[in-house]
DRENZA-99853 format. One record per residue (C-alpha): residue number from 1; chain; x, y, z. Coordinates in nm, 2 decimals. Each point is the difference from the previous one (the first is absolute). Layout:
+-----+------+--------+--------+--------+
: pos : unit :      u :      v :      w :
+-----+------+--------+--------+--------+
: NUM :    A :      X :      Y :      Z :
...
+-----+------+--------+--------+--------+
This chain:
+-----+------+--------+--------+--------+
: pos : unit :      u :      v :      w :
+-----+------+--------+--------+--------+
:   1 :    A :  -0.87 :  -1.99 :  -1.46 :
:   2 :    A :  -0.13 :  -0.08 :   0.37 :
:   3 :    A :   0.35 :   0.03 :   0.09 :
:   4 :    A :   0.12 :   0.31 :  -0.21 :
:   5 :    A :  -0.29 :   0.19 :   0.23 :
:   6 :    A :   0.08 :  -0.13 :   0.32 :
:   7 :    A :   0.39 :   0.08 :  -0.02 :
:   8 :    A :  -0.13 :   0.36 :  -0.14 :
:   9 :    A :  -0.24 :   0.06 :   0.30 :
:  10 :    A :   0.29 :  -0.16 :   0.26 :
:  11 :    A :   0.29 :   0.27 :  -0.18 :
:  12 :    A :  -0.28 :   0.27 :   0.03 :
:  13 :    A :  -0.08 :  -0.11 :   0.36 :
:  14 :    A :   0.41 :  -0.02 :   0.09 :
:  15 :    A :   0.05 :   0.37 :  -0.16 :
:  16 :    A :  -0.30 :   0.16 :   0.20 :
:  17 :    A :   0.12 :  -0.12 :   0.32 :
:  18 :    A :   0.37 :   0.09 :  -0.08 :
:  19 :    A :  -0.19 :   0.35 :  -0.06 :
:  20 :    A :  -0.18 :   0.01 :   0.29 :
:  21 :    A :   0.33 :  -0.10 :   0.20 :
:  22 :    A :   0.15 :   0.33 :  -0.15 :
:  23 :    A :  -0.24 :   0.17 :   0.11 :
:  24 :    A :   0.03 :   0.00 :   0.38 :
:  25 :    A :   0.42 :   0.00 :  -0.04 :
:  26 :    A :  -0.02 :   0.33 :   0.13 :
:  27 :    A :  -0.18 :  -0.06 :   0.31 :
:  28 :    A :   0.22 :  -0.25 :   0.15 :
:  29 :    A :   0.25 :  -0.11 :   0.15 :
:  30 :    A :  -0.04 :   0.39 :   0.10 :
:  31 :    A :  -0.21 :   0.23 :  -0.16 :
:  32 :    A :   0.11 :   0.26 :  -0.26 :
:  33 :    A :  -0.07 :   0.34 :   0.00 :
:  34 :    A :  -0.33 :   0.08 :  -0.18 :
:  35 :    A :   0.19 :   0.24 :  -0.29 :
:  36 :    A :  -0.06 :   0.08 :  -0.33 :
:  37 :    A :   0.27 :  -0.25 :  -0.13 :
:  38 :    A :  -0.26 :  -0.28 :   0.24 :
:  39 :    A :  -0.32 :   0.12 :  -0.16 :
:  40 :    A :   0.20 :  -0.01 :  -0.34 :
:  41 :    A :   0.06 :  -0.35 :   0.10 :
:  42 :    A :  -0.30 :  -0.15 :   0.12 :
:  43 :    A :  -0.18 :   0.14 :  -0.29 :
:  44 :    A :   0.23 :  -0.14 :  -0.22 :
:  45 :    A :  -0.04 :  -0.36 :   0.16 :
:  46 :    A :  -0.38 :   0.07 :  -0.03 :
:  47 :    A :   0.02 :   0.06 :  -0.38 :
:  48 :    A :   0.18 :  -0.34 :  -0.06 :
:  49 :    A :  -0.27 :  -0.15 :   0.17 :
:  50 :    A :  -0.26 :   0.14 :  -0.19 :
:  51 :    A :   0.21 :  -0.07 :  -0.33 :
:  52 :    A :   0.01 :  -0.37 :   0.12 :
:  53 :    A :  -0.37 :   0.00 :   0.02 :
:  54 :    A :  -0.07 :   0.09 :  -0.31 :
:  55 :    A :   0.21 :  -0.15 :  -0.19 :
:  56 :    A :  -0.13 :  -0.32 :   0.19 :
:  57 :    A :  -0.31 :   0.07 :  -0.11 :
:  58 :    A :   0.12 :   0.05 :  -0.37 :
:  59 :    A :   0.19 :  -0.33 :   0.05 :
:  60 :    A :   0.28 :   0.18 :  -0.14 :
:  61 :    A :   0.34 :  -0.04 :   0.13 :
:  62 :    A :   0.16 :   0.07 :   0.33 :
:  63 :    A :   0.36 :   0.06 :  -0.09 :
:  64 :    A :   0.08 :   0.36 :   0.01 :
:  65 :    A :  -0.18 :  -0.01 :   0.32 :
:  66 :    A :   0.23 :  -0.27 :   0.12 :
:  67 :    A :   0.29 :   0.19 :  -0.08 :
:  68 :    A :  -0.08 :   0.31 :   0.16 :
:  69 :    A :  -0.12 :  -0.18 :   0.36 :
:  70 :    A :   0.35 :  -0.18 :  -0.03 :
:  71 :    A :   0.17 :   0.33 :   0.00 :
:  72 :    A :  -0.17 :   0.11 :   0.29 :
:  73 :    A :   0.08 :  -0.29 :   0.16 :
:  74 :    A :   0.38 :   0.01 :   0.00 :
:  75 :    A :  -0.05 :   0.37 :   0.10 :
:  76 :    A :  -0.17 :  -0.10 :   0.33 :
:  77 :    A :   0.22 :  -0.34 :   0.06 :
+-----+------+--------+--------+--------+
């Protein structure tokens, strides 16, 4: 069971710092343009996060989550 949590809380630490890598893509290498299409983004970014945090504190699954950050990912590489 020991290790059940720990691989949980390492996925859950792996997602929030994929997150938190999303969120300063727009600032570099150069900075974007602070439009409405950014702010849309950002706040979108922040949402995730806060998803991921509660459904780490539910201990519920991160999957949907997952997907979603993976998408954003191959947008931005």
């Amino acid at each position: 069971m020991m290790t059940i949590t720990k691989e949980y809380g390492k996925e859950y630490v792996n997602l929030k710092h994929r997150i938190n890598l999303l969120r300063i893509k727009p600032l570099y290498p150069r900075p974007l343009k602070m439009n409405e299409t950014t702010v849309k983004y950002i706040e979108y970014v922040n949402l995730l996060a806060k998803e991921l945090d509660i459904l780490y504190s539910d201990e519920r699954y991160f999957d949907e989550i997952e997907d979603k950050v993976r998408k954003l990912e191959e947008i931005f590489n």
